[in-house]
N, C-alpha and C positions, 0 to 999 in steps of 0.2 A: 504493500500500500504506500509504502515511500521508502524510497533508495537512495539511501545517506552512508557516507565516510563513515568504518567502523571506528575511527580515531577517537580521541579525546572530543565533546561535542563545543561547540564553541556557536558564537552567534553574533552577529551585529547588533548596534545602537539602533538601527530602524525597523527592531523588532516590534509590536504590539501586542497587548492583552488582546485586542479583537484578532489579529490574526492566530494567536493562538489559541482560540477559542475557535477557530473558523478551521482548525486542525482537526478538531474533533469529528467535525461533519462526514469525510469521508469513511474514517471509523466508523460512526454509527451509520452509514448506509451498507456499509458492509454487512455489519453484524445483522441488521434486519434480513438484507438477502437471502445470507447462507442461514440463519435461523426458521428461514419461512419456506428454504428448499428440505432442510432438516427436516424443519415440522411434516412439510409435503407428503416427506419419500420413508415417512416412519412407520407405516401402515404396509408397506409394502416391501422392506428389509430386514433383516438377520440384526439382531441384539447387537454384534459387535460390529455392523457397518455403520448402525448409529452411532454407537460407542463412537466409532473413527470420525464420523461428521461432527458430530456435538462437542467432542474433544478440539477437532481443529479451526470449528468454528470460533472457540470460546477463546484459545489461545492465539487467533490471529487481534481476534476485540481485544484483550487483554494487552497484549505486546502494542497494538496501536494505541490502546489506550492510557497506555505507562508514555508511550513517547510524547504523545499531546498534552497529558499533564507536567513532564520534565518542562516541556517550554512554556507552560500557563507560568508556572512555577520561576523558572528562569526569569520570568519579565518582572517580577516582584523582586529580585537579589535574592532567590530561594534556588543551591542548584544539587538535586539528589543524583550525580550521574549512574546510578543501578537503573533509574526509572528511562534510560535513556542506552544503559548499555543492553536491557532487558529484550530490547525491542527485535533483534535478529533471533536470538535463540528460542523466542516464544512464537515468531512469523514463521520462520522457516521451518521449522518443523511442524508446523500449525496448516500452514499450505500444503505441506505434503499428505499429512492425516488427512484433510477435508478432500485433496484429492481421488486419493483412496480408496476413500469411502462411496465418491461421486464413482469409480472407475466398476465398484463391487456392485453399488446400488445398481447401474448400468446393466452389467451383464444377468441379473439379476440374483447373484449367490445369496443362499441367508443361512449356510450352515456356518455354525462358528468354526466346526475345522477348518473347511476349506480359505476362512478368513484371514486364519493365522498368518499365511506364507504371504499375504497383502502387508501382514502388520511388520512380519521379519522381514521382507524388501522395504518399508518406508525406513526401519533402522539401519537398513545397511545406507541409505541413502542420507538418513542424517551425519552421515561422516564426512558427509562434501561438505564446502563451504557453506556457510547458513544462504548467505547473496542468493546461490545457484538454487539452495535449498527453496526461498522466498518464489524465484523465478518459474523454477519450474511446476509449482504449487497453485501457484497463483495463474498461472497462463492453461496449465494442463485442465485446472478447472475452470475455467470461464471454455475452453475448448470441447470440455465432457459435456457439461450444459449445453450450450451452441448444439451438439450432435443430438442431445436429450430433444433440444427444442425441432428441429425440424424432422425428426423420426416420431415426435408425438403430432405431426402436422399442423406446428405453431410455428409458423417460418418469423410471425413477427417477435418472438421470444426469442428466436435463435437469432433475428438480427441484434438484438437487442446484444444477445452475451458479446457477437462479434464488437460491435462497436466498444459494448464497456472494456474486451480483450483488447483495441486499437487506442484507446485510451492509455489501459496501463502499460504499453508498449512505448507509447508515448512520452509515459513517467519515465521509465528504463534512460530514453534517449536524454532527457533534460538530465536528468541525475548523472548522467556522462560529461555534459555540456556543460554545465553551469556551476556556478558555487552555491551550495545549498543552504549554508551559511549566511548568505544574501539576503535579506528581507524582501525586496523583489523578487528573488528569484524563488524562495520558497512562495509565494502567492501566487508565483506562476504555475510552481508544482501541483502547490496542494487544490488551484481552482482544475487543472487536468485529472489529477488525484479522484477529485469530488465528482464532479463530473462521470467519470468511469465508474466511481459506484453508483452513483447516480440509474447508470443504464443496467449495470446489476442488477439494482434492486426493482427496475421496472419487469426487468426479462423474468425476475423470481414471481413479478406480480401475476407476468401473464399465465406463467408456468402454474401457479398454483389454483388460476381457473379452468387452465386446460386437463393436468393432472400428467402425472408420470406413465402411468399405463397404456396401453394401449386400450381401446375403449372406454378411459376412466371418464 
């Protein structure tokens, strides 16, 4: 949800309380999304594919939600850097679970054996970098959706994930570019940031009238 230097966090003087409040917003579009594809696909999956979506949902909110309050916090002379180094090792692994769980739900498995060997691949996969961990989490699921969405015959849901996918793809290239450090340039991040949940949480909308099933 935002791709910042694992370094020591630092920030400019043209920081704001309003922008960092206006940080939070993409967190909670997030959390609504993948909470209301959770809630969706719980009727119709295995205890422990939930397990994996409800875990990864809650750990990406949480990880975005320690970063957005580090800098609420920061703009007062308050600076807790745990709530700010938190934020990779709660995402990335947080994106891969939610993936997962999106990739099980999908196929439709809901024994917990055959669960298991989803859960031993996400750990071997938490041994990469968190960054790669975040990327591929986060994109593999905006891409499982997108396929959820036009194999339920909701193409405008599945444009929906592409675009929020084109979004955060978006993010990737600024956080390349720019200094994130920037007070500008974080309002640029985080209004593209917002935005891509934004279309998340519309695709989750539509998804959750159309239904996961076939027939539903």
């Amino acid at each position: 949800m935002d791709f910042i230097s694992l370094a020591q966090p630092t920030l400019t003087a043209d920081y704001s309380v309003l922008m960092a409040i206006v940080d939070f917003l993409p967190v909670l579009f997030y959390f609504l999304a993948a909470w209301l594809v959770t809630k969706d696909l719980y009727p119709h999956v295995g205890k422990t594919t939930y397990a994996l979506l409800s875990a990864g949902c809650y750990m990406v909110f949480i990880g975005g939600a320690f970063k957005a309050l580090w800098k609420l916090l920061f703009c007062f002379g308050i600076n807790y850097p745990v709530l700010f180094t938190s934020f990779f090792p709660m995402q990335g692994p947080g994106f891969c679970l939610y993936f997962a769980g999106l990739i099980m739900a999908f196929k439709g498995i809901k024994k917990d054996g055959a669960a298991l060997n989803a859960v031993t691949a996400t750990t071997m996969i938490a041994s990469t970098p968190l960054l790669a961990l975040q990327s591929i989490g986060s994109i593999g699921s905006l891409v499982a959706l997108a396929v959820m969405g036009f194999k339920r015959k909701s193409a405008i849901a599945g444009i929906y994930f592409i675009l929020s996918l084109i979004f955060l793809l978006g993010m990737v290239g600024l956080s390349i570019a720019i200094d994130s450090s920037l007070g500008w340039a974080n309002w640029l991040e985080q209004g593209v940031n917002t935005v891509g949940q934004v279309f998340f949480f519309l695709g989750a909308l539509k998804m959750h009238k159309v239904g996961y099933k076939a027939g539903a």
